[in-house]
C-alpha positions as a printed Julia matrix, in Angstrom:
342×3 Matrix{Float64}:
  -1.52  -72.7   -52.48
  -0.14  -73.65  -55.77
   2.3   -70.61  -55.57
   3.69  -71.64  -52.92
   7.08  -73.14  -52.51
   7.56  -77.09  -52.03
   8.96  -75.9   -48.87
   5.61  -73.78  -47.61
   3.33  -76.76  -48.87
   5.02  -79.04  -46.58
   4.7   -76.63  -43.57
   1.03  -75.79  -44.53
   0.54  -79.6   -44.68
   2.65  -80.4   -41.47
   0.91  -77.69  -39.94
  -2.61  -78.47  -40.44
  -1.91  -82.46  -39.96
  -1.37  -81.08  -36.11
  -4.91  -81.09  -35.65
  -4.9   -80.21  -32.09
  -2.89  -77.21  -33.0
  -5.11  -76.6   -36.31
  -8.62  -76.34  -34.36
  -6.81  -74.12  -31.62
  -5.61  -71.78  -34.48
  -9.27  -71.14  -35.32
 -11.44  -71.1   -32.2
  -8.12  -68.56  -30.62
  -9.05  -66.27  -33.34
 -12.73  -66.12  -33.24
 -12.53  -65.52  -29.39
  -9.98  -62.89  -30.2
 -11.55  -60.94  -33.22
 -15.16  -60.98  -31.96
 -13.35  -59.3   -28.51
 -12.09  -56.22  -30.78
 -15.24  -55.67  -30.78
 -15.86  -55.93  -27.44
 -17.7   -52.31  -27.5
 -20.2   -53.71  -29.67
 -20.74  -56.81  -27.42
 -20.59  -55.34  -24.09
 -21.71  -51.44  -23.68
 -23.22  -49.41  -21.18
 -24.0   -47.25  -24.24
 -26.88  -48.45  -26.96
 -25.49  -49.24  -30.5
 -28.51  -47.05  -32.08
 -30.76  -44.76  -31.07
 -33.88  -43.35  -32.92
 -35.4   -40.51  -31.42
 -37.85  -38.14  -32.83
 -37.5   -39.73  -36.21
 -33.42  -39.04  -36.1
 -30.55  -41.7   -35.58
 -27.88  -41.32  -33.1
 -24.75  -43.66  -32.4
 -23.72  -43.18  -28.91
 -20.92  -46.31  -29.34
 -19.25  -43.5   -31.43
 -20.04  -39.97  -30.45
 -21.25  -38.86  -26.74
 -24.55  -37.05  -26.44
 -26.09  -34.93  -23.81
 -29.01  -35.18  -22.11
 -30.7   -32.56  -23.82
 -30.4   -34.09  -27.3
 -33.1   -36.52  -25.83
 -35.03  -33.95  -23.67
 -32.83  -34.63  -20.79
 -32.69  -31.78  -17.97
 -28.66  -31.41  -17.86
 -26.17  -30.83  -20.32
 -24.08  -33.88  -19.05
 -23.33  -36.98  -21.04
 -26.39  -39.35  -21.48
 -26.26  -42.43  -18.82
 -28.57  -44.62  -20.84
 -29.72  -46.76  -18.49
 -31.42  -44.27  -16.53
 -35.01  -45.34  -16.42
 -36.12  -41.7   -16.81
 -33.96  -40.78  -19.73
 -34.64  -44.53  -20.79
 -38.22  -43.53  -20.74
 -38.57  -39.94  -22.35
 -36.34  -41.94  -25.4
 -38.99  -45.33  -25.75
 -41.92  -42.49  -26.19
 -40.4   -40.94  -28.72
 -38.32  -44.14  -30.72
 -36.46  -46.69  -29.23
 -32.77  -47.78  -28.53
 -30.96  -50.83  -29.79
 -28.48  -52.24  -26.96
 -25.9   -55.25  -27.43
 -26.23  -58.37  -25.59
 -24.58  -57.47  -22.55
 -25.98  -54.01  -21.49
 -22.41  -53.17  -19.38
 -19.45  -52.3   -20.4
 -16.23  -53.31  -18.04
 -16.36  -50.07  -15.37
 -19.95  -50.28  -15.39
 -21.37  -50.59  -11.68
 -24.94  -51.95  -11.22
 -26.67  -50.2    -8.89
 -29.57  -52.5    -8.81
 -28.4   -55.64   -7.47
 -30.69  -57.67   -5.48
 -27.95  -58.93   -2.98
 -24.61  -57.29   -2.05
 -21.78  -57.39   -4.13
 -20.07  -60.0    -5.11
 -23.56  -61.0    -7.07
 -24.01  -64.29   -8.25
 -24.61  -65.34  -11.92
 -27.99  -63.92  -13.21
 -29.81  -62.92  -15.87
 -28.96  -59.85  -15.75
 -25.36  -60.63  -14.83
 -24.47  -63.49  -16.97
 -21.13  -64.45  -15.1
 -22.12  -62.66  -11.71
 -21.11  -59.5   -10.32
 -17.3   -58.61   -8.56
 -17.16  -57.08   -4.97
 -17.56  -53.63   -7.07
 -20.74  -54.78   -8.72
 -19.23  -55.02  -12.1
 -20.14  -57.02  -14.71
 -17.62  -59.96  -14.51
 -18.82  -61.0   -18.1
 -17.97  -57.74  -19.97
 -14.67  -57.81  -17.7
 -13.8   -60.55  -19.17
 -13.99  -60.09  -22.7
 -12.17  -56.27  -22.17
  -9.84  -58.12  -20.31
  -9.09  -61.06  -22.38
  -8.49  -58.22  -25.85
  -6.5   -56.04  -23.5
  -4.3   -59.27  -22.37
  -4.15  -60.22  -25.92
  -2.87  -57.44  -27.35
  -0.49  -56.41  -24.35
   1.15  -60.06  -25.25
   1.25  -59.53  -29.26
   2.26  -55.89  -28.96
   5.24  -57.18  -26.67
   5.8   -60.1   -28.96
   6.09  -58.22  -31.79
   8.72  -55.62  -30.28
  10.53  -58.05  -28.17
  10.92  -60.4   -31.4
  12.29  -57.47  -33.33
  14.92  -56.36  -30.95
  15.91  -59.96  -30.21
  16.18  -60.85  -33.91
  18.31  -58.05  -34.4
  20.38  -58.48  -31.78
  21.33  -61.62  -32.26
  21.89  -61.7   -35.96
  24.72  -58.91  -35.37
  26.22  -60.84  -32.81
  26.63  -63.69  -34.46
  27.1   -62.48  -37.94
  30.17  -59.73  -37.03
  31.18  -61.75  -33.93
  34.52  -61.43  -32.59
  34.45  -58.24  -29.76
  30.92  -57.7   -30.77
  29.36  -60.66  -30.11
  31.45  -61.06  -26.71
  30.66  -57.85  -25.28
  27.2   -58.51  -26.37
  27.0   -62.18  -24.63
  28.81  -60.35  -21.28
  26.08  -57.67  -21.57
  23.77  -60.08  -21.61
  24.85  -62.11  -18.69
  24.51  -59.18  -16.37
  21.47  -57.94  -17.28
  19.59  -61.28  -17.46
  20.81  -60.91  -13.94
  19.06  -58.24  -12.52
  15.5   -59.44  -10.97
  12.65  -58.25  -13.74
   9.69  -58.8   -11.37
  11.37  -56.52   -8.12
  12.37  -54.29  -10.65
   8.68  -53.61  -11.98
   7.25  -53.74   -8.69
   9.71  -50.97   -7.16
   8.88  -48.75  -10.54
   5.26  -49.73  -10.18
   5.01  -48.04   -6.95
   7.07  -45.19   -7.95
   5.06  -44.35  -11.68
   1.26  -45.15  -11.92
   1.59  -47.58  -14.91
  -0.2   -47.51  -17.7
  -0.38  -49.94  -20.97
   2.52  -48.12  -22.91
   4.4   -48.13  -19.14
   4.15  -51.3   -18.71
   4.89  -52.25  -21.79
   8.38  -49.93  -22.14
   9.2   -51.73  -18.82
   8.79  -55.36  -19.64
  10.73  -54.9   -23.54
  13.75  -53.71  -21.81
  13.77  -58.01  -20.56
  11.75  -59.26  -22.95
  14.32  -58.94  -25.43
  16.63  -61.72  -24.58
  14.41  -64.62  -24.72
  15.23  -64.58  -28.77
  19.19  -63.31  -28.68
  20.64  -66.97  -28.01
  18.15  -68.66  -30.51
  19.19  -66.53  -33.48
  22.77  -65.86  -32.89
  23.55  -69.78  -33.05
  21.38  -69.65  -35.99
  23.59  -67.2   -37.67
  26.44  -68.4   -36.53
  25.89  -72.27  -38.24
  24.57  -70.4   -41.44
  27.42  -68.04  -41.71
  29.55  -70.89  -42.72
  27.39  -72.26  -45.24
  29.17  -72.71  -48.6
  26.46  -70.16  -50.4
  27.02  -67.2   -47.54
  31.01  -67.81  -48.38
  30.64  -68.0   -52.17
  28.39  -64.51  -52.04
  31.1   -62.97  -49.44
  33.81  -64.06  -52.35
  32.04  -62.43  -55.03
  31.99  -58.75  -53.38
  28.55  -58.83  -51.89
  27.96  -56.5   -48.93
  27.98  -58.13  -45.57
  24.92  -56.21  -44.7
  22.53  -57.59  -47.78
  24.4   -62.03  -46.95
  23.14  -61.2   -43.72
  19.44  -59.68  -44.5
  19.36  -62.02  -47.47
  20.63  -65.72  -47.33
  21.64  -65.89  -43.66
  18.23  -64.35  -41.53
  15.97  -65.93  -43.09
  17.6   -69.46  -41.53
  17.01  -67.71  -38.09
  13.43  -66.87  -38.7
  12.77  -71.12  -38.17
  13.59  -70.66  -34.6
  11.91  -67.4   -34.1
   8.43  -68.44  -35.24
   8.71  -71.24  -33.39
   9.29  -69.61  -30.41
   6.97  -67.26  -30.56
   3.9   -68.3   -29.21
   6.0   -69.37  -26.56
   6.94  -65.44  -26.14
   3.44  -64.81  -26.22
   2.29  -66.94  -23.56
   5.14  -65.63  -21.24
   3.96  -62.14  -21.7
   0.15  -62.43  -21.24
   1.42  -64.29  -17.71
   3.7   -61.85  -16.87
   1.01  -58.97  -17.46
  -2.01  -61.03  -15.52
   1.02  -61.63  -12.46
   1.61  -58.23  -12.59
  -2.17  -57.25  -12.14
  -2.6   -59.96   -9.6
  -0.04  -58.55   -7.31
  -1.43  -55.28   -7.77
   1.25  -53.45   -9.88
   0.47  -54.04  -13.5
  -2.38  -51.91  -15.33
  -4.28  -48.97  -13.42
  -6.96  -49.89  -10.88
 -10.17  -50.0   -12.93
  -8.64  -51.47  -15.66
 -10.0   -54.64  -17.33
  -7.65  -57.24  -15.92
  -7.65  -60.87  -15.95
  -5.01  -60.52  -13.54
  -7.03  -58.28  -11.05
 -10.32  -61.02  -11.33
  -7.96  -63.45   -9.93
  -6.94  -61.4    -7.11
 -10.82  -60.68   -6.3
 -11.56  -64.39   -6.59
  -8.45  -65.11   -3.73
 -10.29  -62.16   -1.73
 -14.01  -63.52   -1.84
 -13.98  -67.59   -1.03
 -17.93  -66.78   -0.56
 -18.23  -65.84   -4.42
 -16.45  -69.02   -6.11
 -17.74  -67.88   -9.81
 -14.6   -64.86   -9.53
 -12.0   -67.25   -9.54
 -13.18  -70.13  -11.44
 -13.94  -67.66  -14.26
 -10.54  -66.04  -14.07
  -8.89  -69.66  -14.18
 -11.31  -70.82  -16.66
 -10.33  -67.6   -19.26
  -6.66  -68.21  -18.7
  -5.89  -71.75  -18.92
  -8.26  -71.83  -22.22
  -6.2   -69.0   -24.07
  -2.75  -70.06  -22.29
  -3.71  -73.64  -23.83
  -4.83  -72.69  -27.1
  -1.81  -70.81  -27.4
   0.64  -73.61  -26.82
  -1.48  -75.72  -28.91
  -0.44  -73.49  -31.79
   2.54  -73.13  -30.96
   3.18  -76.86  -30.91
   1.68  -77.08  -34.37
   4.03  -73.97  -35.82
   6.94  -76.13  -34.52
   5.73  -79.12  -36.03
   5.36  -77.4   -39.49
   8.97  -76.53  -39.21
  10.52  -79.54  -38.26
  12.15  -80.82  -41.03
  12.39  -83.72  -39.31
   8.7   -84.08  -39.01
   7.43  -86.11  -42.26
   3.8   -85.21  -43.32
   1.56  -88.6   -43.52
């Protein structure tokens, strides 16, 4: 902290005096980092097995039934009670706390699907009798990361763009600014829905598809950024002594734009996770099958009778969407220099 500039210590202090935003910071990524390692939390598949006095990982590597005196040479389902029992007599398995994984279907259900919350079923069961617990957490990483990857991309492009436009300016920046004004025209959603039902869509799909719009939400922000700091009296002294336009702008001017764009983007971030889970309620985002937030919702609209679906889904949702704009409040806070740390 001490090697930090005056400037940091003040956002670190602003920052953190945002409690709201401070606590939301760490319980988003606990929920976050302990669902990378969702595999490990929920799994079909036991974390360790010893049998016959030899150790076997089946989270890692698949095994087939014969390595465990199974009849076929098939992957292992684990919770078959026979191949269950041929492994107890001989050593034992080690299984994490939720004994599905997201596309696991339980066979054994004591009602029909939709099942309500058990023991066995922590969260209930959907109308596919699927763990709605283990859907969750795959689907809350897979929402997560679908959002940052975007983010990330989106921020890049937009950064980008925007600096050039408003550092060169001139034909550039107004054939970039009527570029922009027709393609922020076209309707996104239609657009992904008509593809949607052309291309099965997949993760990388999706996300191609979305960055092509994405994009923009940064271009305005930065480019009247550059534009004010391009004026400065440093920028015009280092443009006087012969310093190349490319290293002013990468230099002393971008780094005045990068305010704006970390403020924005948890913003960006929460418009991306709701575009995905829209997308998946409709029925044209990720693959059917897929651990989707989006695709609980749509089962808790199509089962009234089983009201744990949809309060779930909502519950999930409107605690990371929250969390997030907690954050993000705090991040804009912390660059405020208007905002005085007490």
């Amino acid at each position: 902290m001490s090697r930090w500039s005056p400037i940091a210590q003040r956002r670190w202090r602003n920052f953190k005096a945002n409690r709201r935003g401070w606590y939301s910071l760490w319980l988003f990524l606990i929920i976050f980092i302990l669902s990378l390692f969702a595999e490990f939390i929920a799994n079909d598949k036991p974390l360790l097995v010893n049998y016959e006095s030899s150790y076997y990982f089946p989270v890692f590597n698949d095994y087939p039934e014969t390595t465990f005196g199974g009849d076929f040479d098939t992957a292992t389902d684990y919770r078959d009670p026979y191949i269950a029992e041929i492994i107890n007599e001989k050593g034992h398995m080690v299984w994490p706390p939720i004994r599905y994984s997201f596309d696991t279907v339980n066979y054994n259900l004591p009602v029909p699907a939709p099942a309500p919350p058990s023991r066995d079923n922590w969260l209930g069961t959907d109308d596919q009798a699927r763990d709605v617990m283990a859907r969750v957490i795959y689907g809350f990483r897979v929402s997560v990361l679908f959002g940052l990857t975007l983010t990330i991309f989106s921020s890049i492009i937009g950064v980008a763009v925007g600096a050039i436009q408003g550092y060169v300016g001139g034909w550039v920046d107004l054939i970039g600014q009527r570029f922009m004004e027709v393609w922020s025209g076209l309707p996104m959603l239609y657009l992904l829905i008509i593809m949607a039902s052309i291309v099965e869509p997949t993760f990388w799909w999706l996300l191609g598809l979305m960055l092509l719009f994405s994009w923009m939400s940064l271009v305005g922000v930065v480019r009247a950024e550059v534009l004010r700091a391009r004026n400065f009296d440093y920028v015009k002294a280092a443009r006087s002594l012969g310093v190349n336009r490319w290293t002013i702008l990468l230099r002393h001017v971008l780094p005045n734009a990068m305010v704006a764009t970390l403020t924005f983007m948890p913003f960006i971030l929460n418009s991306s996770i709701t575009t995905l889970t829209s997308l998946d309620f409709l029925g044209f985002g990720l693959p059917p099958g897929s651990a989707s937030l989006g695709e609980l919702l749509a089962q808790g609209k199509n089962n009234l009778q089983a009201p744990w679906l949809g309060i779930t889904a909502f519950a999930v949702l409107a605690l990371m969407l929250s969390l997030l704009i907690f954050i993000g409040e705090a991040i804009r806070d912390a660059f405020d220099p208007r905002k005085a740390f007490r």
